[in-house]
C-alpha positions as CSV (number, residue, x, y, z in Angstrom):
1,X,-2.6,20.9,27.8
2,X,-2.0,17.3,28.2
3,X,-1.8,15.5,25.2
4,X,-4.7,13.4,23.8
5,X,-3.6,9.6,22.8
6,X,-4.7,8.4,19.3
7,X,-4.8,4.8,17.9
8,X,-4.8,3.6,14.3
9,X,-5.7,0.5,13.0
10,X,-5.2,0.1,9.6
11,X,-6.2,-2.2,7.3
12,X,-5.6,-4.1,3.6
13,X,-3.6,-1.3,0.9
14,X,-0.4,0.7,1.0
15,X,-2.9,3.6,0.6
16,X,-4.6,2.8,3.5
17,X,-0.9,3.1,5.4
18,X,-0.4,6.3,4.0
19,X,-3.5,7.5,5.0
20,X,-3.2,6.7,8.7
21,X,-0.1,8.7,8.2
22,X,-2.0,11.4,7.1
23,X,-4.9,11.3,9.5
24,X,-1.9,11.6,12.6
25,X,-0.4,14.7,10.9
26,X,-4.2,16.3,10.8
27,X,-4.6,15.2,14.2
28,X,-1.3,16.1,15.9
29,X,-2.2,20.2,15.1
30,X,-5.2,19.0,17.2
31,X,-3.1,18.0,20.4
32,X,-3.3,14.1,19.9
33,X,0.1,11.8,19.9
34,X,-0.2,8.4,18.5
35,X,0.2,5.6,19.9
36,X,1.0,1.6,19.5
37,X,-1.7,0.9,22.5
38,X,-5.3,0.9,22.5
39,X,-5.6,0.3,25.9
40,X,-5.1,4.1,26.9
41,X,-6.2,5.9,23.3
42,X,-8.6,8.5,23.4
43,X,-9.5,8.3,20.2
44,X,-9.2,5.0,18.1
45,X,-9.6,4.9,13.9
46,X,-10.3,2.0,12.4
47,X,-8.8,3.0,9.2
48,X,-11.0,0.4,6.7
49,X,-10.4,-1.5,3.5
50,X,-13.1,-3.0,1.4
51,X,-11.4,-5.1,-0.9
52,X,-10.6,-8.2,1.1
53,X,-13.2,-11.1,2.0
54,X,-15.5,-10.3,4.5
55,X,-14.0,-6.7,5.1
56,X,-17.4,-5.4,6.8
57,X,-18.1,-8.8,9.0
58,X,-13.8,-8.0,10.6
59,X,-14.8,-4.1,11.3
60,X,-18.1,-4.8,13.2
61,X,-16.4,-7.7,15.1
62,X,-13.5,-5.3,15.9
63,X,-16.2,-2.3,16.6
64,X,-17.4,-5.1,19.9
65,X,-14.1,-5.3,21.2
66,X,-13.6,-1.6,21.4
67,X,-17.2,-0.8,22.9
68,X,-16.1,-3.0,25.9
69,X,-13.3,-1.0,25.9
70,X,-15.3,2.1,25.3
71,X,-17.9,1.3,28.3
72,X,-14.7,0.8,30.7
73,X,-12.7,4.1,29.7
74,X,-16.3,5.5,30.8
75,X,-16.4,3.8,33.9
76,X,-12.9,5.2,34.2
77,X,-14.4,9.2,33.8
78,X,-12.1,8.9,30.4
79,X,-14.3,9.6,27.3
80,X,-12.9,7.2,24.0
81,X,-13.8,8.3,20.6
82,X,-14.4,5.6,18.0
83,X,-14.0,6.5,14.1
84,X,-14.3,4.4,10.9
85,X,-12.7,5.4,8.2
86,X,-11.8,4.4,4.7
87,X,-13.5,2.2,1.9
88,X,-15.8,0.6,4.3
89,X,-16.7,3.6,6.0
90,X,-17.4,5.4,2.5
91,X,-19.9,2.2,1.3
92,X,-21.5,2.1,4.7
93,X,-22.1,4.8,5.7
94,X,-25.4,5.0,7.7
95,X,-24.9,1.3,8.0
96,X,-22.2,1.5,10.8
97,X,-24.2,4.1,12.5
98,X,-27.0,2.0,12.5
99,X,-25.5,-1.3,13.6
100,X,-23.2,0.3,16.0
101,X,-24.1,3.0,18.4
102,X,-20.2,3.2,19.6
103,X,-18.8,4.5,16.7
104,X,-18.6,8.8,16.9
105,X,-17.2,9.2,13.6
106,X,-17.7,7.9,9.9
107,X,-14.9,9.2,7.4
108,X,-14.2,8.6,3.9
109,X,-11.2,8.1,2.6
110,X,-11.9,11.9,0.7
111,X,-12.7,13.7,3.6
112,X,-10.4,12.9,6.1
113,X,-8.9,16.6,6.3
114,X,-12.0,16.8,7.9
115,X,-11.4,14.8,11.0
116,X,-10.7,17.9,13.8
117,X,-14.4,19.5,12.6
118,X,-16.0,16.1,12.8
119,X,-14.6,15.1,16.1
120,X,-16.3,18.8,17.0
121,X,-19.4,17.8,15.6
122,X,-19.7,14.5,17.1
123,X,-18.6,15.9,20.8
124,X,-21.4,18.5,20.0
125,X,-24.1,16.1,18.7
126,X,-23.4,12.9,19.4
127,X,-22.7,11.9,16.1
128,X,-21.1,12.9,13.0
129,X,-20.9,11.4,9.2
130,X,-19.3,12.2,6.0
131,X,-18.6,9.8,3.3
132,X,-19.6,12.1,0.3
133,X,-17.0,13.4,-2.2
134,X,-15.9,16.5,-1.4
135,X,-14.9,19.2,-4.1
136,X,-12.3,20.4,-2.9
137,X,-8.7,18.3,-3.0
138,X,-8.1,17.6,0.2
139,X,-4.1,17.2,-0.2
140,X,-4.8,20.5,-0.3
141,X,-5.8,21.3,3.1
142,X,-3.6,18.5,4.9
143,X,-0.5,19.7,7.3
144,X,2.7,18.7,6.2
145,X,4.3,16.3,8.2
146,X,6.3,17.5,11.6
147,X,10.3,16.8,10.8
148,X,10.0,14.7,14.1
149,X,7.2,12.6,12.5
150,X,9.3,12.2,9.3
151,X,12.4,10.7,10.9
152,X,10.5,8.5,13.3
153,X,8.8,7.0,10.4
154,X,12.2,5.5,9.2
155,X,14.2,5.6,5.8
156,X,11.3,4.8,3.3
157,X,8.3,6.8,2.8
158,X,4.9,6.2,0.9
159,X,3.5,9.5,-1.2
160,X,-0.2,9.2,-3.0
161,X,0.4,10.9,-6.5
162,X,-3.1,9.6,-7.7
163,X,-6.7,8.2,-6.2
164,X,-9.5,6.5,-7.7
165,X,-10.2,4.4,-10.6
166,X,-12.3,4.7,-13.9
167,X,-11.5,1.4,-15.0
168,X,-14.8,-0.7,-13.4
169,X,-13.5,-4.3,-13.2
170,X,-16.2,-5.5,-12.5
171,X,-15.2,-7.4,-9.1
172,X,-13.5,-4.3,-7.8
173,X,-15.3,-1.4,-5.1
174,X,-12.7,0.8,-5.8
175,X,-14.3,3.6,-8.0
176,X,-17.5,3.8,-6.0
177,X,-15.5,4.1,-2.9
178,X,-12.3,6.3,-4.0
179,X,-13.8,7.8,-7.0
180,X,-13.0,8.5,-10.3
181,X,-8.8,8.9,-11.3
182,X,-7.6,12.3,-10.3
183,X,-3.4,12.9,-10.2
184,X,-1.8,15.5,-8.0
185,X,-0.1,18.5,-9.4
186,X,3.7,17.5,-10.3
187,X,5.0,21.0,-7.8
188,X,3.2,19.5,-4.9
189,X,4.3,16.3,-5.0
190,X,8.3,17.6,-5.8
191,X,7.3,19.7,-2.5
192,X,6.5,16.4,-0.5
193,X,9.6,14.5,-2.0
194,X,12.0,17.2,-1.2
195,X,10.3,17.6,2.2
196,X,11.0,14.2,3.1
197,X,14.4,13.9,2.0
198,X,15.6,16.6,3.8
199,X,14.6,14.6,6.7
200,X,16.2,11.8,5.9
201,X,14.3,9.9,3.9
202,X,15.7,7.7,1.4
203,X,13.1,6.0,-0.9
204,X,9.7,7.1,-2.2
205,X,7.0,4.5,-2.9
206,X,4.7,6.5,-5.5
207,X,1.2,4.8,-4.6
208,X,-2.5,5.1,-6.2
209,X,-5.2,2.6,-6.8
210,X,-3.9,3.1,-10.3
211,X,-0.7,4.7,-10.3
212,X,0.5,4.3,-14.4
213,X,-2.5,6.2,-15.2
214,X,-1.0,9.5,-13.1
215,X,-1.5,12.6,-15.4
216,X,-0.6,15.4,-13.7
217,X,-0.2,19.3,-14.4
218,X,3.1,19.9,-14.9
219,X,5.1,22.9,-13.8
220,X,5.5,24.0,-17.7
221,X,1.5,23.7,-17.7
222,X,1.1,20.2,-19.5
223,X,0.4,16.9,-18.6
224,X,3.3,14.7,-17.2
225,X,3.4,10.9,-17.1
226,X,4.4,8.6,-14.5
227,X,7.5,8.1,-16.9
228,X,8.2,12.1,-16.6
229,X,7.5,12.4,-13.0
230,X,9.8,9.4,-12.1
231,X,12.8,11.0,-13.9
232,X,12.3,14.5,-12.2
233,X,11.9,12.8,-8.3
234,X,14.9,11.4,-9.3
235,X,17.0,14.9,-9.5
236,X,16.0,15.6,-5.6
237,X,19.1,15.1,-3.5
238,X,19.1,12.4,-1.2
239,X,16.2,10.0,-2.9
240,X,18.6,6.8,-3.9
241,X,15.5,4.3,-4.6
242,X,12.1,5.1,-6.4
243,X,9.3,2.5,-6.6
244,X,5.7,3.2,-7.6
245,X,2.1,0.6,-7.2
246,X,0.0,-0.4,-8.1
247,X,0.2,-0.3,-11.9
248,X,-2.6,-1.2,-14.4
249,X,-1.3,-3.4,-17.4
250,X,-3.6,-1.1,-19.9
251,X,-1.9,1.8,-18.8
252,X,1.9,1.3,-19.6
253,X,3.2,4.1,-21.8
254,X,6.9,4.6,-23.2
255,X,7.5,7.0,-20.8
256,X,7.9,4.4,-18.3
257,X,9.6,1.9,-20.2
258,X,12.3,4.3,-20.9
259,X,12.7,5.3,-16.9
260,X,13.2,1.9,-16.3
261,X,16.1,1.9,-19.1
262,X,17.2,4.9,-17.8
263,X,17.2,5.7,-14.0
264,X,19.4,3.7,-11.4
265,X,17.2,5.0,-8.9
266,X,14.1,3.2,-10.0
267,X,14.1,-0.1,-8.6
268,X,13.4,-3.4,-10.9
269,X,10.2,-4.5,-9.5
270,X,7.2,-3.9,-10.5
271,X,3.8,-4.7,-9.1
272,X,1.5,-6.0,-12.1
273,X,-2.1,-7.1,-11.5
274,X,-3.0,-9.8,-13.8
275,X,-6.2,-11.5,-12.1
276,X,-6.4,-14.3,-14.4
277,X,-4.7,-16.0,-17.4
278,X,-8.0,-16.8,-19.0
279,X,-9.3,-14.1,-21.7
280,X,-13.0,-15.1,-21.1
281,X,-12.7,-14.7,-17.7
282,X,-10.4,-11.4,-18.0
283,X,-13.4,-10.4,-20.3
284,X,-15.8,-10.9,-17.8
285,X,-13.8,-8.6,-15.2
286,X,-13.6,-6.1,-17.6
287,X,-10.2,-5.5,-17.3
288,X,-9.7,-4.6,-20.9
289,X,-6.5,-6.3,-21.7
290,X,-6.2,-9.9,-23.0
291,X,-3.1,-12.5,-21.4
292,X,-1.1,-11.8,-24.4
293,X,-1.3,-7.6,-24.0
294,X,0.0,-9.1,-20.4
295,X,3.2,-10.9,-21.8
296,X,3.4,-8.1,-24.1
297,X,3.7,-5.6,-21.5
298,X,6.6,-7.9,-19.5
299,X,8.6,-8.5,-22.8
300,X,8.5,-4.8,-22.8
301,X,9.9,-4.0,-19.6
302,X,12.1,-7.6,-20.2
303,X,13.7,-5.9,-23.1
304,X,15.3,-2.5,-21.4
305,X,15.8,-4.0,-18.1
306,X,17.2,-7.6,-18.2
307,X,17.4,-7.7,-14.3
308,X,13.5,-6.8,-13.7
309,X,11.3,-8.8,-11.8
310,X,7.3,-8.8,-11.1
311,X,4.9,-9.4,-8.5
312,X,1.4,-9.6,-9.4
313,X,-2.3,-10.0,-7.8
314,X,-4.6,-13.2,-8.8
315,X,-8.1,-14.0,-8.1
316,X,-9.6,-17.7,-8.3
317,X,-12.6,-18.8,-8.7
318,X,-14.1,-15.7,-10.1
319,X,-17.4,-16.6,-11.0
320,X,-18.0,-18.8,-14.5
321,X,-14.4,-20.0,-13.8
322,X,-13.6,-23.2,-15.4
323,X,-10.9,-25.6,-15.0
324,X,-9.9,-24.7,-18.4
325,X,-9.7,-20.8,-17.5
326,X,-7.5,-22.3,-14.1
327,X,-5.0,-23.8,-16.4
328,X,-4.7,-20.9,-18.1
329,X,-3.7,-18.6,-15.2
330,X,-1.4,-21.9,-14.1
331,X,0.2,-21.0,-17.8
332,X,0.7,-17.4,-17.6
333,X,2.6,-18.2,-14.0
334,X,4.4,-20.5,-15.6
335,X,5.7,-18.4,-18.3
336,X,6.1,-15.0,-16.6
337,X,7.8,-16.4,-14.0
338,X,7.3,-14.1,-10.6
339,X,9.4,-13.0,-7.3
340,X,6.0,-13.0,-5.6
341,X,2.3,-12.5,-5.9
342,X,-0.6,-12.2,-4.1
343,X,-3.6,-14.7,-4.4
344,X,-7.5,-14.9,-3.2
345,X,-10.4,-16.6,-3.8
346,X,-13.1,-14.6,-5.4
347,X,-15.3,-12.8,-2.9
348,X,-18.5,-11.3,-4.1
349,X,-18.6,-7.5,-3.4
350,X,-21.8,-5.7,-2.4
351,X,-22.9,-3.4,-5.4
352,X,-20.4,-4.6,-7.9
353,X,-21.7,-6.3,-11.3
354,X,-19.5,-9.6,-10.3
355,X,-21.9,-9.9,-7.2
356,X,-24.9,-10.8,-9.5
357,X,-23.5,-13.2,-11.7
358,X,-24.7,-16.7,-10.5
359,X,-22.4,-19.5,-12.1
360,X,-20.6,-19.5,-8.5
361,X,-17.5,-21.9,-8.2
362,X,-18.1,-24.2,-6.1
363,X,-16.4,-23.3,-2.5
364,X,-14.1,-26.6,-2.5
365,X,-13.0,-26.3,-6.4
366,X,-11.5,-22.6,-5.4
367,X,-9.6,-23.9,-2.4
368,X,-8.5,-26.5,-4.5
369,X,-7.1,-24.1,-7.3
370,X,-5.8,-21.7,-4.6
371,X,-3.9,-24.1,-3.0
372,X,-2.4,-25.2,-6.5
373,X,-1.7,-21.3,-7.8
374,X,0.1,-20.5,-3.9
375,X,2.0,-23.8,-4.5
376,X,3.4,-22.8,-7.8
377,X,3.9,-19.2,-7.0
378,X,5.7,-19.9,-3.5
379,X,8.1,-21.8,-5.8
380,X,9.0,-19.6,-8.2
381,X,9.6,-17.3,-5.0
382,X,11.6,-19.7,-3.5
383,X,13.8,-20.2,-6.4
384,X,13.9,-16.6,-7.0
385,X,15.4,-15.9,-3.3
386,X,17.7,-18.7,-3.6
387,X,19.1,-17.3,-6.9
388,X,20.7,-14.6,-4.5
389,X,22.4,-16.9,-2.3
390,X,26.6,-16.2,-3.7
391,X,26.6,-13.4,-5.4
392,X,26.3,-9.3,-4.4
393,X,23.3,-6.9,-3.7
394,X,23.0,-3.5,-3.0
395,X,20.9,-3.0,0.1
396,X,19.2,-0.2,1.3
397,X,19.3,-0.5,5.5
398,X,16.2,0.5,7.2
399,X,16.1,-0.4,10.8
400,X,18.2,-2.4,13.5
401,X,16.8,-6.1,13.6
402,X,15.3,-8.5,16.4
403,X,19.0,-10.2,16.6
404,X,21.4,-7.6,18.5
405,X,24.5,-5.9,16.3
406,X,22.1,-7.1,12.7
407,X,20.9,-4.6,11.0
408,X,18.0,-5.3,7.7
409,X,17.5,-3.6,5.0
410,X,15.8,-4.7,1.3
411,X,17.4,-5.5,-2.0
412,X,15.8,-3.8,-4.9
413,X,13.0,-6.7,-5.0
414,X,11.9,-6.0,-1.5
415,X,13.9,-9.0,0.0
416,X,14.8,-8.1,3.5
417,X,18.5,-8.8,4.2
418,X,20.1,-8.8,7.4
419,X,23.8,-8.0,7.9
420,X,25.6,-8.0,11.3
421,X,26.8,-3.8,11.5
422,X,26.6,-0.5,13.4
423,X,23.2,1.2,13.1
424,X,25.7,4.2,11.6
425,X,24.7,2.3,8.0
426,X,20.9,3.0,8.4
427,X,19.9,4.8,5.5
428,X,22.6,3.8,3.3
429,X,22.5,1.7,0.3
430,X,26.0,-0.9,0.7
431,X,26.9,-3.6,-1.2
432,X,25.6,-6.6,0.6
433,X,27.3,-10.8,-0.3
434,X,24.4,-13.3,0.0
435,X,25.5,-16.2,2.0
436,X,22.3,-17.7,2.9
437,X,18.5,-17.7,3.6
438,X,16.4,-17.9,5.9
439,X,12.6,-18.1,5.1
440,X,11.9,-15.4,3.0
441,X,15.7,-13.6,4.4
442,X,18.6,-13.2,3.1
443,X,21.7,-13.5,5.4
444,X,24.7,-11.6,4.6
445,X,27.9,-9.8,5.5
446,X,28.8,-5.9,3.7
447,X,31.0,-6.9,1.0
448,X,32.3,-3.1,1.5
449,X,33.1,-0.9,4.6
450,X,30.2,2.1,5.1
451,X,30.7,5.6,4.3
452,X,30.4,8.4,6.6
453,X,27.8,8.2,9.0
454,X,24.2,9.7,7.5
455,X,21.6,11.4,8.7
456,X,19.6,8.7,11.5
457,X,15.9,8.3,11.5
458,X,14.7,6.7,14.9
459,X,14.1,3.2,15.3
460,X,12.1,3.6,18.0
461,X,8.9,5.2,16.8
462,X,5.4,4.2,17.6
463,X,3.8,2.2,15.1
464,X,1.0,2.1,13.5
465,X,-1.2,-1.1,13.6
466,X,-1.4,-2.9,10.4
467,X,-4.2,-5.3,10.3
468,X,-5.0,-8.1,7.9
């Protein structure tokens, strides 16, 4: 049988990456292949995320592209399937069936396992939607990746330990559309680890909406931390680098502390939303921690790892903002000091209590701050990447680069560095002297010869489609 073609487009979180993943390994036992084009596909997924400005408004404007492509593939005698899937899809609901007639398929971001008996249904009926929260886990009934898949996919690899959220910031969609916390048993996740490595993967990225608060069922029966789970992965033979996002500054326990301290193969860097250096206005997103349990929690990781750096999320404007409550997230930048962060004016989301408070910033004030926050946080990223420039990094090489003979890899903050060598060095972690940047690069040469050839994943996979 000819192989069916299948498109994803994937949009906003690391979780949302992983899930396309997923939804292609479910799919592939099916008889579909992905592919980069949707020109050809014969199913396209619009794998959603509802966290972003106007999230809803991009899908249904992408959803009109794709029925003109949908009409022509008919005009063709080629039938294209259309699904939404993820956060959006799981708000919406009967919302995108309603407002678009081209979509076949609406799947949450539980229930994808489902995907080969709703395709069924919808080929049967026209039409097919699921966006409640199954009770079953559906880790549970997802394939494991083909070997083939695994090495395609390169050297680094995401794996979800833990979904959903019960902390109700009040800005934030994710616990009505991911649902309350709920951690994976530590045995299946060793299984996906050790599966991957003997593959050839080199680094695990341990993702969740709110990874720190992981409290799985450990193999002696009791509950394991993040902390605990960190410092097992790290026994599995060929994992060299272990990172882990996005972490919750109320949920940081000694456990992980002490991995930091303690295991080379944790990286530095950690990902720490903050939203705001003003306690009223960190009061009024709920997030339960004041700017000083923020510093707190730095000084903590400061003190066990001197070489540790942060990223961190921010949102301006948030309703009831003052200048005042500005200055005071300027403050916390200032002091903390970050290698990056990520920044946004404050978007009201449908359902959420932020969306009916009514002391709105005005729309020039926030892209006024924004512009100030990006302006100070670019720096301290600039500075942070020039600090490299002269001395020595270990860098883990990933793929061959756009230039021909330079390969890239990343430091252990995520930098990508670029060194002119064989593609023999892919997958291996060599020591790396910064001469100079380039952007956001770092320029190099190996201040080391390479080992012995490793394991190679290709380079020359089809990708999926990250959208904005």
């Amino acid at each position: 049988m000819k192989p069916r073609k299948l498109h994803i487009k994937s949009y906003g979180c690391q979780m949302n990456v992983y899930d396309a993943q997923r939804m292609v390994d479910t799919l592939a036992g099916e008889g579909f292949v992905e592919t980069a084009s949707v020109d050809d596909a014969d199913l396209v997924i619009l794998n959603t995320c509802h966290i972003r400005e106007k999230a809803s408004e991009k899908v249904y404007s992408e959803l009109g592209r794709l029925r003109v492509m949908k009409d022509e593939a008919a005009r063709q005698g080629r039938r294209m399937n259309i699904a939404v899937a993820g956060c959006v899809a799981q708000a919406e609901g009967e919302e995108i069936v309603n407002r678009a007639p081209v979509v076949d398929v609406v799947v949450g971001p539980q229930s994808y396992h489902h995907l080969p008996e709703l395709l069924a249904r919808a080929e049967k009926h026209g039409r097919a939607l699921e966006t409640e929260f199954p009770a079953e886990d559906k880790f549970a009934f997802l394939p494991p990746p083909k070997p083939e898949l695994i090495r395609a996919r390169g050297i680094s690899s995401f794996v979800t330990i833990q979904e959903g959220c019960d902390k109700f910031c009040t800005f934030c969609v994710v616990p009505y559309t991911r649902g309350a916390e709920v951690s994976r048993p530590v045995s299946k996740i060793i299984d996906d680890v050790k599966r991957l490595a003997d593959h050839g993967v080199r680094e695990i990225t341990l993702i969740g909406q709110n990874v720190n608060a992981y409290h799985g069922e450990g193999p002696d029966g009791r509950t394991w931390s993040l902390g605990r789970l960190l410092r097992r992965l790290a026994e599995i033979p060929g994992i060299v680098r272990l990172r882990y996002s996005t972490s919750h500054p109320r949920d940081i326990d000694e456990t992980l502390i002490e991995a930091h301290r303690d295991i080379p193969a944790v990286m530095p860097f950690v990902h720490l939303p903050v939203q705001s250096g003003s306690d009223r206005i960190l009061a009024a997103m709920n997030r339960k921690h004041t700017a000083d349990d923020y510093r707190r929690s730095v000084e903590r990781f400061r003190a066990v790892c001197q070489d540790i750096a942060f990223s961190s999320d921010f949102i301006v404007g948030f309703p009831g903002e003052t200048r005042e409550d500005f200055q005071a997230t300027l403050a916390l930048v200032t002091q903390i000091g970050y290698a990056g962060a990520y920044s946004f004016k404050y978007s009201p989301r449908p359902g959420t209590p932020a969306a009916d408070m009514q002391e709105m910033v005005p729309a020039d004030e926030m892209d006024e701050r924004l512009a100030r926050l990006q302006e100070l946080i670019d720096s301290q990223q600039s500075a942070f990447n020039r600090a490299a420039i002269g001395t020595t990094v270990d860098v883990l090489f990933e793929r061959a680069a756009r230039n021909p003979g330079q390969i890239v890899g990343r430091t252990a903050y995520l930098q990508p560095a670029h060194v002119m060598a064989p593609e023999s060095i892919i997958g291996q972690v060599l020591p790396v002297r910064i001469d100079s940047l380039e952007r956001y690069s770092l320029l190099g040469e190996l201040a080391a010869p390479p080992t012995a050839p490793q394991p190679q994943a290709s380079i020359n996979s089809p990708e999926t489609v990250i959208g904005a």
